[in-house]
Structures are given as C-alpha cells and as structure tokens.
PDB file of N, CA, C and O in Angstrom:
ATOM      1  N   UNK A   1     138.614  99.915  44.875  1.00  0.00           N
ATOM      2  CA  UNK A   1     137.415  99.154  44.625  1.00  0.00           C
ATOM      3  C   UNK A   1     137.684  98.029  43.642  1.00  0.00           C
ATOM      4  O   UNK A   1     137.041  96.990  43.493  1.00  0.00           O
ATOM      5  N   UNK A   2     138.561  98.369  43.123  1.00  0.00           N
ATOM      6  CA  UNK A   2     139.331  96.790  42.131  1.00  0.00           C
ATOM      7  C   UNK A   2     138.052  96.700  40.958  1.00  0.00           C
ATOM      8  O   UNK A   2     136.999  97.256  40.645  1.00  0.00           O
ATOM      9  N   UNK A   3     139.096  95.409  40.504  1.00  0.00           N
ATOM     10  CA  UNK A   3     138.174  94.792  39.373  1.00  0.00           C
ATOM     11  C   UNK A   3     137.001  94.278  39.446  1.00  0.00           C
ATOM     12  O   UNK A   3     136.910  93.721  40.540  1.00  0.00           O
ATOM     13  N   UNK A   4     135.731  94.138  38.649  1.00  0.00           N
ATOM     14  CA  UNK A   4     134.536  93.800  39.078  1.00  0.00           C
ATOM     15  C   UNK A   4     133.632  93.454  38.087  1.00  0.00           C
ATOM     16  O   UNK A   4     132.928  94.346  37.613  1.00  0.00           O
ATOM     17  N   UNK A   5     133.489  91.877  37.541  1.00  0.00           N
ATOM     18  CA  UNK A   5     133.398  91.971  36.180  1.00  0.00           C
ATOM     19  C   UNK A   5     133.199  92.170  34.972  1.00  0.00           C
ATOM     20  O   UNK A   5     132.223  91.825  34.306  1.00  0.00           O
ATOM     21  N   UNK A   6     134.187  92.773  34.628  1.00  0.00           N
ATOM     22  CA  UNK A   6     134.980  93.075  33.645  1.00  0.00           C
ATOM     23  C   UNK A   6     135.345  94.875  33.460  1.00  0.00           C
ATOM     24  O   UNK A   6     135.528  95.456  32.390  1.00  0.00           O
ATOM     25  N   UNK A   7     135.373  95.458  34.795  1.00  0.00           N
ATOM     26  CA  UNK A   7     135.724  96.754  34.710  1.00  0.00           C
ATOM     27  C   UNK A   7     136.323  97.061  36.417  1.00  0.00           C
ATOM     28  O   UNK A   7     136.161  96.501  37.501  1.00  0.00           O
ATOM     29  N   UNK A   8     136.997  98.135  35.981  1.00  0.00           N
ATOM     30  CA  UNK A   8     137.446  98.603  37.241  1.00  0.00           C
ATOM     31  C   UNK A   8     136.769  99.285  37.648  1.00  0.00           C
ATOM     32  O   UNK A   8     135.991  99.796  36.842  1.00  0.00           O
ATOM     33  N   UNK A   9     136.636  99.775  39.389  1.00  0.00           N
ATOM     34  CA  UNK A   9     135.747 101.281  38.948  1.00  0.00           C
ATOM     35  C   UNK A   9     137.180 101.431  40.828  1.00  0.00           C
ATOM     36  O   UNK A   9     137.548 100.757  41.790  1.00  0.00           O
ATOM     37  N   UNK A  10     137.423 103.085  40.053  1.00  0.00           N
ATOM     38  CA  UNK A  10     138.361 103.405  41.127  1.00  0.00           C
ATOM     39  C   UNK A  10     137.278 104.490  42.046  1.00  0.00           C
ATOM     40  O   UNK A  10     136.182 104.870  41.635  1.00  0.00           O
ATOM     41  N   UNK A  11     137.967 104.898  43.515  1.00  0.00           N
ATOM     42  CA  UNK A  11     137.207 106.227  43.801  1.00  0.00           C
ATOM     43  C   UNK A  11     138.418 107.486  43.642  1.00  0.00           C
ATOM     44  O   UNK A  11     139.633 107.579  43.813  1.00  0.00           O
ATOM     45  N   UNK A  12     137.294 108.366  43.210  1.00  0.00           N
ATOM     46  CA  UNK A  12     137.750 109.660  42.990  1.00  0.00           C
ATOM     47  C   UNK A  12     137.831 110.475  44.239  1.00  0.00           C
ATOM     48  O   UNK A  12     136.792 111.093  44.471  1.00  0.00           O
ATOM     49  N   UNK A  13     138.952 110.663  45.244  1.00  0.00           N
ATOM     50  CA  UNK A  13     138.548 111.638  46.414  1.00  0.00           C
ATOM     51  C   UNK A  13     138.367 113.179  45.912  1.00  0.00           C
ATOM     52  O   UNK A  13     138.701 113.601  44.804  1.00  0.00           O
ATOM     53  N   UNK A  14     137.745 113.954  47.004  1.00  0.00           N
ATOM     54  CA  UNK A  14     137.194 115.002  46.392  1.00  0.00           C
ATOM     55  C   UNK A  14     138.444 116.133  46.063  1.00  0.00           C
ATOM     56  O   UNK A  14     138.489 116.882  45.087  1.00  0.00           O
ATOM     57  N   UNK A  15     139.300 116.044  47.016  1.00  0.00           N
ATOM     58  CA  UNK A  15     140.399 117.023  46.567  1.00  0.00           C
ATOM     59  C   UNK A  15     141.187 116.625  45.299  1.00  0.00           C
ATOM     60  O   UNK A  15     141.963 117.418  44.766  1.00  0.00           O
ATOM     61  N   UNK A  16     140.957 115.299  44.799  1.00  0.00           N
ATOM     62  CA  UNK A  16     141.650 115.022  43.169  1.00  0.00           C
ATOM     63  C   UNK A  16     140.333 115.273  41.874  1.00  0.00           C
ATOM     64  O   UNK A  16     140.427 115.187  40.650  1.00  0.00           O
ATOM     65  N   UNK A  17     139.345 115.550  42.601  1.00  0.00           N
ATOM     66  CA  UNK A  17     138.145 116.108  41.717  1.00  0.00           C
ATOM     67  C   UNK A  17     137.968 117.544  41.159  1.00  0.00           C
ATOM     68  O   UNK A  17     137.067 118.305  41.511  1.00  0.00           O
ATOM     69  N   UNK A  18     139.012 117.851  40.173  1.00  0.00           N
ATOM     70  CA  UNK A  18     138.830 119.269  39.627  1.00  0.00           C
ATOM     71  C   UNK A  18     137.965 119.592  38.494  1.00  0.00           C
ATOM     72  O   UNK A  18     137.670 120.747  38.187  1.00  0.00           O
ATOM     73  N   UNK A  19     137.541 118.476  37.840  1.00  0.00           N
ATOM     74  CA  UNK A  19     136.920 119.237  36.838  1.00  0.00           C
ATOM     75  C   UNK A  19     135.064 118.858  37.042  1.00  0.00           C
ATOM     76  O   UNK A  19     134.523 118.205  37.934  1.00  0.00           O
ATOM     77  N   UNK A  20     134.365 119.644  35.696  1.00  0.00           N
ATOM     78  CA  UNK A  20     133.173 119.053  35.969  1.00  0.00           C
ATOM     79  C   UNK A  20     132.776 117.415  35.247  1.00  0.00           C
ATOM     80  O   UNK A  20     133.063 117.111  34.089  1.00  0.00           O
ATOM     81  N   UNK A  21     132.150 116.611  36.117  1.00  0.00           N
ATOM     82  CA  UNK A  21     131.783 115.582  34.136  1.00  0.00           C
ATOM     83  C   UNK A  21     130.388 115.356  34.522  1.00  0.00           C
ATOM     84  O   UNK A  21     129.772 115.863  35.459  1.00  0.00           O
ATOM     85  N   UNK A  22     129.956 114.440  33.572  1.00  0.00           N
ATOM     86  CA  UNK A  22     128.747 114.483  33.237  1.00  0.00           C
ATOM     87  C   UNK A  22     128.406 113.091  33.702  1.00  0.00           C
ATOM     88  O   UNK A  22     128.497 112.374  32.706  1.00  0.00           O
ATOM     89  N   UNK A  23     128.058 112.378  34.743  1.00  0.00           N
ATOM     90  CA  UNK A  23     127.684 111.008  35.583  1.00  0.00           C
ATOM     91  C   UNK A  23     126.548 110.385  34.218  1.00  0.00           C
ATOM     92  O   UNK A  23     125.534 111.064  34.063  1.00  0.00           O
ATOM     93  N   UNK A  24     126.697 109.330  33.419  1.00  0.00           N
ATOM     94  CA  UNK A  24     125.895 108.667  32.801  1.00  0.00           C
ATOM     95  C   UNK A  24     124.800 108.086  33.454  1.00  0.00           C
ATOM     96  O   UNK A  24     124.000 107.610  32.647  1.00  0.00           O
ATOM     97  N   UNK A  25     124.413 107.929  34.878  1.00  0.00           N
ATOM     98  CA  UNK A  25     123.308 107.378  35.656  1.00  0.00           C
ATOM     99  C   UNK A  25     122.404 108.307  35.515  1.00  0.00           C
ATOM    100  O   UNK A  25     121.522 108.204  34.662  1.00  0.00           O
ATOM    101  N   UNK A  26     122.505 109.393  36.374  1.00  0.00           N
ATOM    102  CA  UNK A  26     121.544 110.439  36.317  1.00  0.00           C
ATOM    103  C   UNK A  26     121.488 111.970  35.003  1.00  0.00           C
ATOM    104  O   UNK A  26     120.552 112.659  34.598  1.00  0.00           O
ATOM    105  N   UNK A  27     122.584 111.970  34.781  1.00  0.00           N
ATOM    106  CA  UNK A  27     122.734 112.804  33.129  1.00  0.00           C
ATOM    107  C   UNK A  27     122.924 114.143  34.210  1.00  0.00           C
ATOM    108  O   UNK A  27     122.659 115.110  33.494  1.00  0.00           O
ATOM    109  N   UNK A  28     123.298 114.725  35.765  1.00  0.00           N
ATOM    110  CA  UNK A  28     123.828 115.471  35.732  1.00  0.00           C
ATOM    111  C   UNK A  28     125.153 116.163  36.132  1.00  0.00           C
ATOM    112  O   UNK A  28     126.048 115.319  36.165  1.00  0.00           O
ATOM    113  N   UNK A  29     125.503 117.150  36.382  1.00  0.00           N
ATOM    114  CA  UNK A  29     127.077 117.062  37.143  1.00  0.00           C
ATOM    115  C   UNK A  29     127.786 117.066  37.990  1.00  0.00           C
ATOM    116  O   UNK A  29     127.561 117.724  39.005  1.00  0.00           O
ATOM    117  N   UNK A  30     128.729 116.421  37.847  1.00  0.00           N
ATOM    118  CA  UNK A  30     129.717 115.761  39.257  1.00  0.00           C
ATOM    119  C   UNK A  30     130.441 117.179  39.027  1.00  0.00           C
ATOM    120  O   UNK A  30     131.125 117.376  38.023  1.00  0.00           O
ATOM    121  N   UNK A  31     130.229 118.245  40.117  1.00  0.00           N
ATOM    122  CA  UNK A  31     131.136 119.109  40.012  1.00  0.00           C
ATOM    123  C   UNK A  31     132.296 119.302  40.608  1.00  0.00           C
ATOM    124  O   UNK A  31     132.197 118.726  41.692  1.00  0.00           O
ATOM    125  N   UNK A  32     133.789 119.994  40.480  1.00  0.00           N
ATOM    126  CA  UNK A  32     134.949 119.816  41.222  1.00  0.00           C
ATOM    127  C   UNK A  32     134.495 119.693  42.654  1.00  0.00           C
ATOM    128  O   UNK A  32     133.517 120.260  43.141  1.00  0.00           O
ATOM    129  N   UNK A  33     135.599 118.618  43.461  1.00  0.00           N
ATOM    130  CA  UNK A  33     135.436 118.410  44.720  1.00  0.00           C
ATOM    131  C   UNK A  33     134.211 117.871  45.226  1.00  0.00           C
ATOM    132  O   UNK A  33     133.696 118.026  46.333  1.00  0.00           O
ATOM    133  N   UNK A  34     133.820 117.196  44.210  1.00  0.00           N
ATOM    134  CA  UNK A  34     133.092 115.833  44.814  1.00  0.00           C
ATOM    135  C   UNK A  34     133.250 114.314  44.637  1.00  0.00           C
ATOM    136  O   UNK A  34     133.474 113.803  43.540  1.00  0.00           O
ATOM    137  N   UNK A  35     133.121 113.622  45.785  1.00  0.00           N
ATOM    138  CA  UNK A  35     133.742 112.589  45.716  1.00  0.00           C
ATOM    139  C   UNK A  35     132.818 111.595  44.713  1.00  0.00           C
ATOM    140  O   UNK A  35     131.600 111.766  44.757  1.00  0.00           O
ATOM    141  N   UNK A  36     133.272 110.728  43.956  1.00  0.00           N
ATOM    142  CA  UNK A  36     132.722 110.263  42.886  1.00  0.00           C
ATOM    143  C   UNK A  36     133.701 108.727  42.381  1.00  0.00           C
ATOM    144  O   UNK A  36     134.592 108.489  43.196  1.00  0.00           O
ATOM    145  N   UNK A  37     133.659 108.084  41.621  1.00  0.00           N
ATOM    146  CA  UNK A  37     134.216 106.926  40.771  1.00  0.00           C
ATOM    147  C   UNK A  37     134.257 107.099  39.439  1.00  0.00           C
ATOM    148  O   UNK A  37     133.807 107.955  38.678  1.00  0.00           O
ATOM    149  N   UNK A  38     134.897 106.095  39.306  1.00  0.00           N
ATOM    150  CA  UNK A  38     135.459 106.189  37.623  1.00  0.00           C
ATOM    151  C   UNK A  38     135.521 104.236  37.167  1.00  0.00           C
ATOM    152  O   UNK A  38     136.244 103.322  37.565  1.00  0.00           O
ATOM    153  N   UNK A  39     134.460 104.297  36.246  1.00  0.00           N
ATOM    154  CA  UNK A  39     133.994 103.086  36.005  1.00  0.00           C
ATOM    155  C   UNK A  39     135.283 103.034  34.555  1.00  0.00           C
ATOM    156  O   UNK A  39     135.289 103.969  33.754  1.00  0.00           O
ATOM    157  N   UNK A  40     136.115 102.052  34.425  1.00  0.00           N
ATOM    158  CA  UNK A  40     137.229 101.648  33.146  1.00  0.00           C
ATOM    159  C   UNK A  40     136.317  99.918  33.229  1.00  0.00           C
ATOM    160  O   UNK A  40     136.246  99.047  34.097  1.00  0.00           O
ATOM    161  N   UNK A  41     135.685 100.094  31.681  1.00  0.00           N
ATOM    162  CA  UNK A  41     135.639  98.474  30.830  1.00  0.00           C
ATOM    163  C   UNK A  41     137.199  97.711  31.034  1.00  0.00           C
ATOM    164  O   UNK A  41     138.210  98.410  31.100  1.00  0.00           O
ATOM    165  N   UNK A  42     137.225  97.092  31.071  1.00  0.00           N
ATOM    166  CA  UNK A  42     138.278  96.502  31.039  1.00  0.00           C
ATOM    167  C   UNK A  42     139.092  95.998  29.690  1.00  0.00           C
ATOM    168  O   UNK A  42     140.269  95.643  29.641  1.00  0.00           O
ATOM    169  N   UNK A  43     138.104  96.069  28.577  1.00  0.00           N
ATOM    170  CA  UNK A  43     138.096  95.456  27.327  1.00  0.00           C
ATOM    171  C   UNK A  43     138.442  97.082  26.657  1.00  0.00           C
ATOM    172  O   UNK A  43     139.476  97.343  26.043  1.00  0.00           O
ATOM    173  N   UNK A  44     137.677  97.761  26.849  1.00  0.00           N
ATOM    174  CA  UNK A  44     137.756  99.256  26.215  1.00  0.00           C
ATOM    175  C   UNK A  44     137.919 100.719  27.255  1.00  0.00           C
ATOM    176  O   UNK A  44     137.053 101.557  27.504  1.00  0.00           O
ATOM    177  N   UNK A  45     139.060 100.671  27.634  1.00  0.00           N
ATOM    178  CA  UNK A  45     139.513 102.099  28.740  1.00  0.00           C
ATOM    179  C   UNK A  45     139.184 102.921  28.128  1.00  0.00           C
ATOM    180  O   UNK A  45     138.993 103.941  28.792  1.00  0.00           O
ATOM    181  N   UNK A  46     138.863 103.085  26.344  1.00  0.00           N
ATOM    182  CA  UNK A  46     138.695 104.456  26.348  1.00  0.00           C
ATOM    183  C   UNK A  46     137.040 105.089  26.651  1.00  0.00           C
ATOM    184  O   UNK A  46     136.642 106.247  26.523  1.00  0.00           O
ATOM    185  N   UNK A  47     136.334 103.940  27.063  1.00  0.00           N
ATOM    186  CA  UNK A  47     134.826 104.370  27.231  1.00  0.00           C
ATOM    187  C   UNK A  47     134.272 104.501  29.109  1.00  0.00           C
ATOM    188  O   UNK A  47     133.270 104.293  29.793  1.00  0.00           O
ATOM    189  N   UNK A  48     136.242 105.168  29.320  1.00  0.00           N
ATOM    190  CA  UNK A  48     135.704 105.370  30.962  1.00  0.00           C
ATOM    191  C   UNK A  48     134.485 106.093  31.440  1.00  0.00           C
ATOM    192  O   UNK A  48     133.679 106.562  30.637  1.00  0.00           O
ATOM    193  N   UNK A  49     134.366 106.172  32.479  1.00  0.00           N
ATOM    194  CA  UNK A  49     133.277 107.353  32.585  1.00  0.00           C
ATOM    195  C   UNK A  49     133.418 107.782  34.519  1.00  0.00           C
ATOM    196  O   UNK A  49     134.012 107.038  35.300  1.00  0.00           O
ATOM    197  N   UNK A  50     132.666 109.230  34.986  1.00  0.00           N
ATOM    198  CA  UNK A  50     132.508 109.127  35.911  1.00  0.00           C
ATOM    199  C   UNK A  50     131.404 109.137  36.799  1.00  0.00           C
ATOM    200  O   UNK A  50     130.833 110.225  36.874  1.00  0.00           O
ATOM    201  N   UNK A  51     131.019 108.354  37.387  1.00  0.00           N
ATOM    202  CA  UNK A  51     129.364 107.866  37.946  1.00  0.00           C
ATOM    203  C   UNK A  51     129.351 108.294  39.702  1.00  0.00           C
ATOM    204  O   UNK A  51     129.891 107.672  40.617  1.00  0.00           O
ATOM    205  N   UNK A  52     128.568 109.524  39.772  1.00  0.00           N
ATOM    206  CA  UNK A  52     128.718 109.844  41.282  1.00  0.00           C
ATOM    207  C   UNK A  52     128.192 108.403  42.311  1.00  0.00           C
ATOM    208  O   UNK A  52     127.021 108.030  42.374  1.00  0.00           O
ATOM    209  N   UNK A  53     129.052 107.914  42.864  1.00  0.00           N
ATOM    210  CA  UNK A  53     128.570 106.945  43.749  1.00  0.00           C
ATOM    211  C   UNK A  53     127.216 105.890  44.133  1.00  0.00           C
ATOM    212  O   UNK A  53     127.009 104.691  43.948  1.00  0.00           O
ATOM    213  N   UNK A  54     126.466 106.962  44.733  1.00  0.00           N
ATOM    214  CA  UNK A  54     125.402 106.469  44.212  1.00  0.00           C
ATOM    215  C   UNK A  54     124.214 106.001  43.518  1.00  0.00           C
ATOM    216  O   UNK A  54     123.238 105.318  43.831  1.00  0.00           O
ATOM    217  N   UNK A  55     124.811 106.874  41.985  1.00  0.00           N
ATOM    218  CA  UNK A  55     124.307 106.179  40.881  1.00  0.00           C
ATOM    219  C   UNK A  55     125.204 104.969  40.544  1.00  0.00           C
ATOM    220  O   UNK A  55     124.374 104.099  40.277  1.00  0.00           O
ATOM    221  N   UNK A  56     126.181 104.532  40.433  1.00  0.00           N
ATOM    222  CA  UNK A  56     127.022 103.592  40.730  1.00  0.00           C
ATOM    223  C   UNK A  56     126.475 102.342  41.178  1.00  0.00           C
ATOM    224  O   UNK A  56     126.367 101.276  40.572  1.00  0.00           O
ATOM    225  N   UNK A  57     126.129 102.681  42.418  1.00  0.00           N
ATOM    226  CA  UNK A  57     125.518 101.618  43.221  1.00  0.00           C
ATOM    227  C   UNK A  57     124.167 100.709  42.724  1.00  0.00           C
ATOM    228  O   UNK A  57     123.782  99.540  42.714  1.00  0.00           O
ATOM    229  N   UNK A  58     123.793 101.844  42.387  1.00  0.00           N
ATOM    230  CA  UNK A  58     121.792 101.769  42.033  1.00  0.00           C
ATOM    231  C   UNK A  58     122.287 101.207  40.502  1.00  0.00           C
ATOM    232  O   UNK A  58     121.436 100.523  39.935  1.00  0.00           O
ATOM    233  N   UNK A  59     123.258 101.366  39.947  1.00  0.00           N
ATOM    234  CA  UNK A  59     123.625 100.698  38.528  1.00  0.00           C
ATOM    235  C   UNK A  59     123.672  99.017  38.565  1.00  0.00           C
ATOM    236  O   UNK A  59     123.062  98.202  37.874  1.00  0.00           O
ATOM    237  N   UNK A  60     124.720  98.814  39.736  1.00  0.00           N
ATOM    238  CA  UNK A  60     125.122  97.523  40.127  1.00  0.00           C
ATOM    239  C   UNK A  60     123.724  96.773  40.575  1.00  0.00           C
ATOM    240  O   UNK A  60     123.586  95.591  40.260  1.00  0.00           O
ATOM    241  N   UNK A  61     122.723  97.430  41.282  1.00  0.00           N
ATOM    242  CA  UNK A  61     121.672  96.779  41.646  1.00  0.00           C
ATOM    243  C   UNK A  61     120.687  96.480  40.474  1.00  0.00           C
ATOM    244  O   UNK A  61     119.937  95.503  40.480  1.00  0.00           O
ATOM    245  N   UNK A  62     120.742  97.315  39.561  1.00  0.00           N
ATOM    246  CA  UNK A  62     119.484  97.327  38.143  1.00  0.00           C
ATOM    247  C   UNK A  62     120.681  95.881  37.757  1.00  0.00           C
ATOM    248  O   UNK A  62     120.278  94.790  38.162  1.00  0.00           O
ATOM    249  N   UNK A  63     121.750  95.884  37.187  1.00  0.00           N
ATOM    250  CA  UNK A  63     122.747  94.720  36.818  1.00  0.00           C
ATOM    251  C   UNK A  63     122.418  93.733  37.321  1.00  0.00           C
ATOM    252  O   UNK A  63     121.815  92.782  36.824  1.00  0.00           O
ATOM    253  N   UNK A  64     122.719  93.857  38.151  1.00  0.00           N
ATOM    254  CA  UNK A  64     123.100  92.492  39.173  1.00  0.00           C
ATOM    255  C   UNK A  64     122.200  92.448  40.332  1.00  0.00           C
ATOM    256  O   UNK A  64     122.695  91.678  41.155  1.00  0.00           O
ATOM    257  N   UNK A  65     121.181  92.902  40.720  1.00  0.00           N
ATOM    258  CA  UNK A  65     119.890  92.725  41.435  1.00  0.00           C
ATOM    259  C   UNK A  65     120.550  93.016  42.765  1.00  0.00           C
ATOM    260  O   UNK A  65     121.765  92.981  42.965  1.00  0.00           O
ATOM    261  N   UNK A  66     119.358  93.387  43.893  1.00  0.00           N
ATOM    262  CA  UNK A  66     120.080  93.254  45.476  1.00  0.00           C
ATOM    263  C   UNK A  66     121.472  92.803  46.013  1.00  0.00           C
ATOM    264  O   UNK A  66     121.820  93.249  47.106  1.00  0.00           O
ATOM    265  N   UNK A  67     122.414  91.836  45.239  1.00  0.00           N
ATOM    266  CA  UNK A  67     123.040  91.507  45.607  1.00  0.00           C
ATOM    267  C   UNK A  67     123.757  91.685  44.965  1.00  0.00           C
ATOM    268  O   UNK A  67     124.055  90.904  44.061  1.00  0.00           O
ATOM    269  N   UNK A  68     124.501  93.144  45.254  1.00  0.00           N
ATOM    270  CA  UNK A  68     125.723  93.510  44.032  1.00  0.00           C
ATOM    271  C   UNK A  68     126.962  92.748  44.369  1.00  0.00           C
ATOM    272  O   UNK A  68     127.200  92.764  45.576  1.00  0.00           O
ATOM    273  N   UNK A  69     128.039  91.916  43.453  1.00  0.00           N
ATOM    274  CA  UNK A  69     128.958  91.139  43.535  1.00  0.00           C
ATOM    275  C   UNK A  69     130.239  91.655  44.783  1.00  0.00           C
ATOM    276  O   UNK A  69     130.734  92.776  44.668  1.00  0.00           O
ATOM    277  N   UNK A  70     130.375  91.366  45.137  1.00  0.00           N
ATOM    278  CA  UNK A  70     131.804  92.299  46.025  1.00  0.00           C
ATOM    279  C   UNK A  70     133.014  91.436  45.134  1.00  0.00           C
ATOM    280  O   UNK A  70     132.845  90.309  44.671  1.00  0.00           O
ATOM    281  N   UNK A  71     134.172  92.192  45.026  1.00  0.00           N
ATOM    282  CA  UNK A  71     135.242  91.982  44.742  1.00  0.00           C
ATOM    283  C   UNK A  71     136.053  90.564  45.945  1.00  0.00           C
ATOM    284  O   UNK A  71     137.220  90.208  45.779  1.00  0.00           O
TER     285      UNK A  71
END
C-alpha cells in the first residue's frame, strides 16, 4: 500500500497476524489471524499502530473527505 502522505500503511495478511492489538479507530481488537494494516508516520515509526482495514479507510475519508488520495 506504500507511502501516503507522510506514512506508510503496510497490509498485515492473516496468517502473519499472531498477536492481539488494539485498532485506534474503533478502540477494539484485531485478534490473531485477522487481516488488518499497520499505519508507520513516517517522521515517527515509533507511533506505529494497527488499524483493522476498515477503520483505516473510514480514517482516510474523515482526513481527506470522499476522495481518499491513492498512492
């Protein structure tokens, strides 16, 4: 999914999804073996996070309105 400005966001497939985390969109959990992303600032990697998809999406749209940027 590349760079997108000013962060990366990779996808997580579900068989590299072992642990639980906590998705900052909706506040609940992405549990092992679900497919999900991983949003990296570009400025600060250490404030990665992982955002199940389609909170992701619905993020980019509150941001950046209907027309989320494509890479």
């Amino acid at each position: 999914m590349g760079d997108l400005l000013g962060v990366t966001v990779s996808p997580v497939q579900p068989y590299a999804a072992r642990k639980d985390y906590i998705c900052p969109g909706c506040e609940m959990t992405i549990p092992p073996g679900t497919f999900h992303v991983v949003v990296v600032p570009d400025e600060e990697p250490d404030l990665r996070r992982h955002w199940h998809h389609g909170c992701w999406h619905k993020e980019m749209r509150r941001r950046f309105g209907s027309r989320t940027p494509r890479p």
